[in-house]
N, C-alpha and C positions, 0 to 999 in steps of 0.2 A: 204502904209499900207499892201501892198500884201508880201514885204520882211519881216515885222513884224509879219506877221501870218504863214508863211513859218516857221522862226526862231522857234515861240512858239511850233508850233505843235512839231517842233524836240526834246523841250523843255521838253514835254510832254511824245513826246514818249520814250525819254531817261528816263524819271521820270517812269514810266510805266517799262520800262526793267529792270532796277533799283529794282522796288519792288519786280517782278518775279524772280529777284536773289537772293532777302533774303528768299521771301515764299517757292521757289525749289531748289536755288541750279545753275539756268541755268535762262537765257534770252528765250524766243521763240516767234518770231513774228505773229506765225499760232495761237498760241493759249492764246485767251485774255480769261481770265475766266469771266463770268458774273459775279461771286463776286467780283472781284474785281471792276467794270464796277459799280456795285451796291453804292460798299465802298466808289467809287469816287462821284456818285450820291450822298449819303446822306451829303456824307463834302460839297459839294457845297449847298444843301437845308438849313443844320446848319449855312453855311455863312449868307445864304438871310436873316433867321430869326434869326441872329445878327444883322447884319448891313442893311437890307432891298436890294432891286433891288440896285444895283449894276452900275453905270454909271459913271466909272474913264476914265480917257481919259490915255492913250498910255505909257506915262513917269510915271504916277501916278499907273498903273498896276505894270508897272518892277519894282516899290520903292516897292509895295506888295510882289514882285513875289522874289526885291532881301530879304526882311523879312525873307521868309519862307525859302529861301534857306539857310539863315545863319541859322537858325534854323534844318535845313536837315545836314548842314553839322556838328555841334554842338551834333547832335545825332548817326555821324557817328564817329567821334572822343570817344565820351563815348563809344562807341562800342571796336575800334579800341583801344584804351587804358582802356578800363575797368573804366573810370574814371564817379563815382556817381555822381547825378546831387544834 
């Protein structure tokens, strides 16, 4: 479990630098803005009162976690090719 939460966190924080390159411009690890910290807050509160408390086990996360990714990379393509969804 401890390599599994190693992995995410990297997960995350790539996801994290990731987004600080579309809103600036540039990555920087000193400075997490509270908004965003916020943004990330309320999407997880939207999850719960979707779906309620939360309790997948391990393999059943990454089947979520590869979703949203097809999903991340899907919106980078429309980006990258200009192509309307």
């Amino acid at each position: 479990m401890k390599d599994l939460r190693y992995e995410l966190i990297q997960v995350a924080a790539v996801a994290v630098a990731a987004i600080q390159c579309l809103d600036s411009g540039e990555a920087n690890a000193l400075i997490l803005s509270d908004d965003l910290l916020e943004e990330i807050r309320r999407e997880r509160c939207k999850q719960d009162m979707k779906w309620g408390l939360q309790r997948h086990n391990p393999l059943e996360w990454m089947g979520i976690l590869g979703e949203e990714y097809g999903e991340a990379c899907k919106a980078a393509l429309q980006i990258r090719f200009w192509v309307t969804p």
